[in-house]
N, C-alpha and C positions, 0 to 999 in steps of 0.2 A: 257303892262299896265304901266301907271304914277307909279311914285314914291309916290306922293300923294293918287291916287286912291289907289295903293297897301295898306299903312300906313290906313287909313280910313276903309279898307276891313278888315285887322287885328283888326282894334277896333273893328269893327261891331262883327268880330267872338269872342272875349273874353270876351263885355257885351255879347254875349250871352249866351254865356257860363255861367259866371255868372249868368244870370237871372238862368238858365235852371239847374245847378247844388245845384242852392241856393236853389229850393225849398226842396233839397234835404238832407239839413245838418237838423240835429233835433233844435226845438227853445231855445236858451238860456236859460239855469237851475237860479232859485234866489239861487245859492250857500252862505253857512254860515259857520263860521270859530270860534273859541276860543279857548283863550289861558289859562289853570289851573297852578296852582303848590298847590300841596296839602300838608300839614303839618299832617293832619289828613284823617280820614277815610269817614268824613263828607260830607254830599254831596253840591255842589256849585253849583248855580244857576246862570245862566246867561239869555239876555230877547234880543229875534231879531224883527225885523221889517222887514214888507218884504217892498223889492224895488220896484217889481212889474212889472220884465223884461218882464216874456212873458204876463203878463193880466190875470194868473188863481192861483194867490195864491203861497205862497214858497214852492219849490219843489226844489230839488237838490242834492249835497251833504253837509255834515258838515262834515268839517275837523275842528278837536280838536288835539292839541297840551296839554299834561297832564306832571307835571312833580314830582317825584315821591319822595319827602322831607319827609316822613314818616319813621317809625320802623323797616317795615318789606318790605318785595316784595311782588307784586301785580299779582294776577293770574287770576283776572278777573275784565272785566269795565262795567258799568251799567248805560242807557241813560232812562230818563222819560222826555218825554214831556207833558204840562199842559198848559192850559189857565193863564191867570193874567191880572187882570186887570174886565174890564166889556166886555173884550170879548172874546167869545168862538171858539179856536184854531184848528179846523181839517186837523191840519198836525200831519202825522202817520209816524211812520218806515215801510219800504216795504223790503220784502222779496223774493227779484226775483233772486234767486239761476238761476246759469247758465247764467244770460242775463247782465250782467257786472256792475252790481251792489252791489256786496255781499259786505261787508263789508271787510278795508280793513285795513292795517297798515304797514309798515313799517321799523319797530324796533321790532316789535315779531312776532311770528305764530299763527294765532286767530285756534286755535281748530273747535271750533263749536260758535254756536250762536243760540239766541230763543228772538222770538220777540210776544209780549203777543197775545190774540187776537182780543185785539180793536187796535193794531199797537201804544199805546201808550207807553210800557216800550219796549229796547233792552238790552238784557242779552249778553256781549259777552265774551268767556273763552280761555282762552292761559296760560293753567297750565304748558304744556310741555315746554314754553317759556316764565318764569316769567319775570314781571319787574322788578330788582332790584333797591335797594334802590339809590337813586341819578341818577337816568336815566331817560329818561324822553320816552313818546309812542306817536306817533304818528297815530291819527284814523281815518277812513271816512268810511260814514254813511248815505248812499242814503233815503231822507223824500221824502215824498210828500203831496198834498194837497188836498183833496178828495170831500170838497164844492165848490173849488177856489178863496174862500175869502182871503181879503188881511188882515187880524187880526195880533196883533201882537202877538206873544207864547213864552214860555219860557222851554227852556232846561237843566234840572237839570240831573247831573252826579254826579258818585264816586263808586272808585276804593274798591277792596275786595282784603285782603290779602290771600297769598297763605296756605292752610291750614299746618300746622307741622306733618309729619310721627310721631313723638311721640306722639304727642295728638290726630291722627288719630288711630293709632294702639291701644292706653289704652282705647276708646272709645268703641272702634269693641272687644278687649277681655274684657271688663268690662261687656258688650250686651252679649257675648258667655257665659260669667261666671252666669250671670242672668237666661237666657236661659237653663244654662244645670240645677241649682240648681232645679229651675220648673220643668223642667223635672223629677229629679231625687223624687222631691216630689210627685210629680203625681204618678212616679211607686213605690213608698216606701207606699203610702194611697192604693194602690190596690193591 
């Protein structure tokens, strides 16, 4: 065989290839990104538009960059998505445990997570793996879009400090100390 016929056969087989394996990659995600630093507790809004990569609406991950200028450490992060504007936003948090999606980080160990049941808030918790104070978390956080419209929405977060052993433990016996007195009046009237 020519050198050229060779060279020409080669191409042939690697557009095909191409063709043949492309239909095989999944279609480009409208991925979204931002960047916080929080002084307070308060929660921060930010607003996307979608791009419109594959033609059904933003779907993807958001990767959030938070950084943690506040008081205290932070034991859990909190995602609501909402409309703004004059149009109505149906992208959700999805929850596809197992399928590589789950939520994910970086800089701590997400415990658990709970995502409402209209997929509009995510709850997610990493007590055993607080953030402290001047550190900053890194999250991602698979949406999707469930009419396929391209609207543009708005993603409100913020962080929850990690609860104190002292004011949890005076809590739990303050509740015990309530409970026994009841008690103890209930069988003192009988």
């Amino acid at each position: 065989m020519k050198r050229g016929n060779l060279f020409l056969a080669g191409l042939a087989v690697l557009v095909f290839s191409f063709i043949l394996f492309g239909s095989f990659i999944p279609s480009q995600a409208d991925d979204g990104s931002d960047t916080l630093t929080f002084t307070d507790l308060n929660q921060q809004v930010s607003y996307h538009y979608d791009q419109d990569v594959n033609g059904s609406g933003f779907k993807g991950w958001f990767d959030l960059t938070a950084t943690n200028n506040t008081n205290s450490a932070w034991g859990d992060y909190h995602f609501i998505l909402f409309d703004f504007g004059s149009y109505n936003s149906s992208v959700i948090f999805v929850d596809a445990s197992g399928g590589g999606y789950d939520p994910t980080s970086t800089t701590t160990t997400i415990d658990s997570w709970t995502i409402s049941s209209d997929g509009k808030s995510l709850d997610l918790f990493f007590y055993g793996d607080a953030l402290a104070i001047g550190d900053t978390i890194n999250l991602r956080v698979w949406t999707d879009n469930t009419a396929g419209t391209n609207d543009p929405f708005a993603i409100g977060s913020y962080p929850s400090v990690v609860p104190e052993p002292v004011s949890s433990t005076l809590f739990l016996v303050g509740a015990a100390s309530l409970g026994a007195r009841r008690f103890w009046k209930k069988r003192k009237a009988a």
